[in-house]
C-alpha positions as CSV (number, residue, x, y, z in Angstrom):
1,X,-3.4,-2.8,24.7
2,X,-1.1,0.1,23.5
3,X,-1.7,2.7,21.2
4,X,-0.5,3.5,17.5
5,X,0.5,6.9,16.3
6,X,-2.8,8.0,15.4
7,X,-3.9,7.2,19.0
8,X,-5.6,4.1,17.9
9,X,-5.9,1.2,19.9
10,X,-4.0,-1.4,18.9
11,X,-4.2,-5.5,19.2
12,X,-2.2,-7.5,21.2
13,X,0.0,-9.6,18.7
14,X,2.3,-11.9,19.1
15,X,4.4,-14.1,16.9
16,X,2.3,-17.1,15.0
17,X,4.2,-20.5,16.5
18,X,4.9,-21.2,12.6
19,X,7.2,-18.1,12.1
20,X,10.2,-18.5,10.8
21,X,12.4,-15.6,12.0
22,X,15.6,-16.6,10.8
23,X,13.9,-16.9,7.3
24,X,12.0,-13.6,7.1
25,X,8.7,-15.2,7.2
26,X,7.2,-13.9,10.4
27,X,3.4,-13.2,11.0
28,X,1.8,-12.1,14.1
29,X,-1.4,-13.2,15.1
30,X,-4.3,-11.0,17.2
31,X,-7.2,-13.0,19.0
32,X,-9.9,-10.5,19.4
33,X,-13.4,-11.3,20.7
34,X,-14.9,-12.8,17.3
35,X,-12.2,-11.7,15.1
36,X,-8.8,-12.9,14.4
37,X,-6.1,-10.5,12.9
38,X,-3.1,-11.3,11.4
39,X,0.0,-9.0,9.8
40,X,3.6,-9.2,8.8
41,X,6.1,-8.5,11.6
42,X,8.4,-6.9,8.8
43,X,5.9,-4.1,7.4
44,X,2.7,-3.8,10.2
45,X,2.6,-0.4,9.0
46,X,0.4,-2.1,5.7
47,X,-2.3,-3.4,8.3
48,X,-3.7,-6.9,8.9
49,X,-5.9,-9.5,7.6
50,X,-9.2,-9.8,9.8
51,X,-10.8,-13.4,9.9
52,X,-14.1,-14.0,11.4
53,X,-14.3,-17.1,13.6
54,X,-15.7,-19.2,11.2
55,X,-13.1,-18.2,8.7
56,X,-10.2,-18.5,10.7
57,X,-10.8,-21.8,11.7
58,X,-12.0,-23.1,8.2
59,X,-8.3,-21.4,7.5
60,X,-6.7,-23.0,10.0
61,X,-8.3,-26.4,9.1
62,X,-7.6,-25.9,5.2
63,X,-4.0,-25.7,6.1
64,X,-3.6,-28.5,8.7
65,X,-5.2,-30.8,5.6
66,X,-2.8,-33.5,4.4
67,X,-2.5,-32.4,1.1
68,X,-1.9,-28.7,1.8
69,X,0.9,-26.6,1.5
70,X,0.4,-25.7,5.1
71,X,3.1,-25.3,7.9
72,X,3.0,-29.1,9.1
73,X,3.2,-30.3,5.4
74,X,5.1,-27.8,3.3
């Protein structure tokens, strides 16, 4: 885990599998114990979203719906 400028530690990232670099729609996504973060690879500097658990995966299951506007239906 590295370090931001303020000597905070800082998440491991990576890239969510449903970024779309050549598109400029790229998220990263943290997996912390019991929270889940998530932030915009363009501007990190405005901080991520932090999910609990049971939010993410309510999230997660909201958008794998059919019906939704999620990344396997959009």
């Amino acid at each position: 885990m590295g370090r931001s400028a303020d000597g905070r530690a800082e998440a491991p990232f990576r890239k969510s599998s449903h970024s779309q670099p050549n598109q400029g729609e790229c998220l990263e996504v943290a997996d912390l114990p019991g929270v889940h973060a998530v932030r915009d690879t363009r501007n990190r500097r405005a901080g991520a979203l932090l999910f609990v658990s049971a939010e993410w995966h309510a999230l997660l299951a909201a958008l794998r719906a059919p019906g939704s506007a999620g990344p396997d239906h959009g």
